[in-house]
C-alpha positions in Angstrom: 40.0 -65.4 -27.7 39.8 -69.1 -26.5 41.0 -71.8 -28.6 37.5 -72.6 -29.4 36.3 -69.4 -31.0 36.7 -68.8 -35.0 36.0 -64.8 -35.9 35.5 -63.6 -39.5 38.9 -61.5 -40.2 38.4 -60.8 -43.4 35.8 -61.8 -46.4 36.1 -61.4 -50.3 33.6 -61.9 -53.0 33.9 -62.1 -56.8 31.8 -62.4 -59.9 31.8 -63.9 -63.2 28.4 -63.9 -65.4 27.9 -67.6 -63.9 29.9 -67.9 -60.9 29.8 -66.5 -57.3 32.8 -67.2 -54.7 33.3 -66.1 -51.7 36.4 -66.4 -49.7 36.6 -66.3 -46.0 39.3 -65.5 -43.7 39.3 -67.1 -40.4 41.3 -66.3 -37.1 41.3 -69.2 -34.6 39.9 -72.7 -35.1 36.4 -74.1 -35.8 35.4 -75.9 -33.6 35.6 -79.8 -33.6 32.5 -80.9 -32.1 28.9 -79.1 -32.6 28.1 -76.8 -35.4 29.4 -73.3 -36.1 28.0 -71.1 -39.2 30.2 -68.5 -41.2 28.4 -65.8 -42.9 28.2 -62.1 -44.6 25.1 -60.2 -44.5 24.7 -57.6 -47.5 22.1 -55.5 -47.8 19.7 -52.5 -48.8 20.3 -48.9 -46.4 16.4 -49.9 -45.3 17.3 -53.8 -45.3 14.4 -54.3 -47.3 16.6 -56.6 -49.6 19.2 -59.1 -48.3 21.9 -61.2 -50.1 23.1 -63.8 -47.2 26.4 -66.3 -48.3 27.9 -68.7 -45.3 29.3 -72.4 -44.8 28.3 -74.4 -41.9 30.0 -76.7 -40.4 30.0 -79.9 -38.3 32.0 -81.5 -36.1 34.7 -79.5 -37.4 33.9 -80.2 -41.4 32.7 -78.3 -43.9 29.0 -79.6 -44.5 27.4 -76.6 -46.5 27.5 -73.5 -48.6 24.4 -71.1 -48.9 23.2 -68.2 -50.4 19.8 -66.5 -49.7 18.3 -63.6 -50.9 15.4 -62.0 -49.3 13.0 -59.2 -49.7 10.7 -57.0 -48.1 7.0 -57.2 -49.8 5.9 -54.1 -49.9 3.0 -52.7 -47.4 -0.4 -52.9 -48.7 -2.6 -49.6 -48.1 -6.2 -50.0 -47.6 -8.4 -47.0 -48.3 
């Protein structure tokens, strides 16, 4: 690993009735120039439904925390 790759080691999440966090576990640095993106991926067996959490960063700095959730419409049939 160069000194300018960050992997995902480890990632934990936990819920209250109002709260999502997510904690991740970083080996090696982020780097301090350009953007980097750290994120988990849950999802459906079929992936037709997606939960996506991650921080982005810039230059090194935190800049922003997301959470998408995505689904699969379902196929129409014409007859």
């Amino acid at each position: 690993m160069s000194i300018h790759e960050a992997l995902l080691k480890q990632a934990s999440v936990t819920a209250t009735e109002a709260t999502l966090v997510a904690k991740f576990e970083i080996e090696g640095n982020i780097p301090g120039s350009g953007a980097y993106v750290v994120g988990l991926v849950a999802a459906t067996p079929d992936y037709s439904s997606q939960r996506r959490l991650g921080i982005e960063f810039m230059n090194g700095e935190a800049i922003a925390f997301f959470s998408l959730t995505t689904t699969k419409a379902p196929k129409r049939t014409t007859t």
